[in-house]
VMD Tcl script that draws the C-alpha trace (Angstrom):
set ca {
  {-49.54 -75.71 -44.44}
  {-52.31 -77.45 -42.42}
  {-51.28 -80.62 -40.07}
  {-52.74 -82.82 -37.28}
  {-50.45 -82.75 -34.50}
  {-49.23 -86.29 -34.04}
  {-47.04 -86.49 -31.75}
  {-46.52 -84.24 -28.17}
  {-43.92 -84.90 -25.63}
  {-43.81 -83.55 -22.23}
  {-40.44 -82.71 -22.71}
  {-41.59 -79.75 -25.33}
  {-41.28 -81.11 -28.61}
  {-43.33 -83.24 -31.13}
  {-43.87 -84.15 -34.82}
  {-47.11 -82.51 -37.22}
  {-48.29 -85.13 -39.94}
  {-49.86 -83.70 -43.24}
  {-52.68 -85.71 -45.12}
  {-51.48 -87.00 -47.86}
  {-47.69 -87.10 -47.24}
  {-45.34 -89.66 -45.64}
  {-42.69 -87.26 -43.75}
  {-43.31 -85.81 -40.54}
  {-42.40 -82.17 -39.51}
  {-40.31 -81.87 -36.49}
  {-42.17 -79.00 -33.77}
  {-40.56 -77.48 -30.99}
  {-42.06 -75.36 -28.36}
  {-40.15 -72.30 -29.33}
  {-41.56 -72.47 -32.62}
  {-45.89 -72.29 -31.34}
  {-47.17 -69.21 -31.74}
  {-49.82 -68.12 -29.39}
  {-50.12 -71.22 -27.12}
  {-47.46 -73.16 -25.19}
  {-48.02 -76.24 -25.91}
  {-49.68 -78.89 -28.29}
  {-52.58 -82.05 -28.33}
  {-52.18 -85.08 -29.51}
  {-54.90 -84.47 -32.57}
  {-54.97 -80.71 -32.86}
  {-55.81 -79.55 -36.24}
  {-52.47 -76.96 -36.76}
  {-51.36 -74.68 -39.44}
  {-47.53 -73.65 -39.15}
  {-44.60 -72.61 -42.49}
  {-41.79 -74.28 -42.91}
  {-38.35 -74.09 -42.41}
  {-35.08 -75.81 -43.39}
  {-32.55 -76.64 -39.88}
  {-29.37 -78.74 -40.39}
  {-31.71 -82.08 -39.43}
  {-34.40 -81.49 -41.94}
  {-37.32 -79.19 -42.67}
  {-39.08 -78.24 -39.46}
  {-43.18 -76.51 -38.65}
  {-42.17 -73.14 -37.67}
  {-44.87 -70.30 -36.85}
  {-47.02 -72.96 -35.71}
  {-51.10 -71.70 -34.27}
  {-53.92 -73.73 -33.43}
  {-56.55 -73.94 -35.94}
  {-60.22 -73.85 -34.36}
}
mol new
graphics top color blue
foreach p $ca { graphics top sphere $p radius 0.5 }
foreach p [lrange $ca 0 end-1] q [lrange $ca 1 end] { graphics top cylinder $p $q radius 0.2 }
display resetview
């Protein structure tokens, strides 16, 4: 999937919104692939992935 980053906390997690849909996907540091942390606005593409609090961006890489 591809997803603006919406949200980024200093504390190492944040939230990925997708055009076109209401819910938010959860994003946590361990799951970035090739950087170590996200921007507020950064155009992302990540899979995703089922936890016990909802589906969640896993594999998650910068799109340039």
């Amino acid at each position: 999937m591809e997803g603006i980053v919406k949200r980024w906390l200093d504390r190492g997690f944040g939230f990925i919104s997708v055009e076109g849909q209401e819910d938010e996907f959860f994003v946590h540091h361990t799951s970035l692939d090739g950087v170590s942390e996200l921007r507020e606005g950064e155009k992302v593409e990540f899979d995703v992935e089922d936890s016990p609090k909802g589906p969640r961006a896993v594999n998650v890489k910068v799109v340039e």
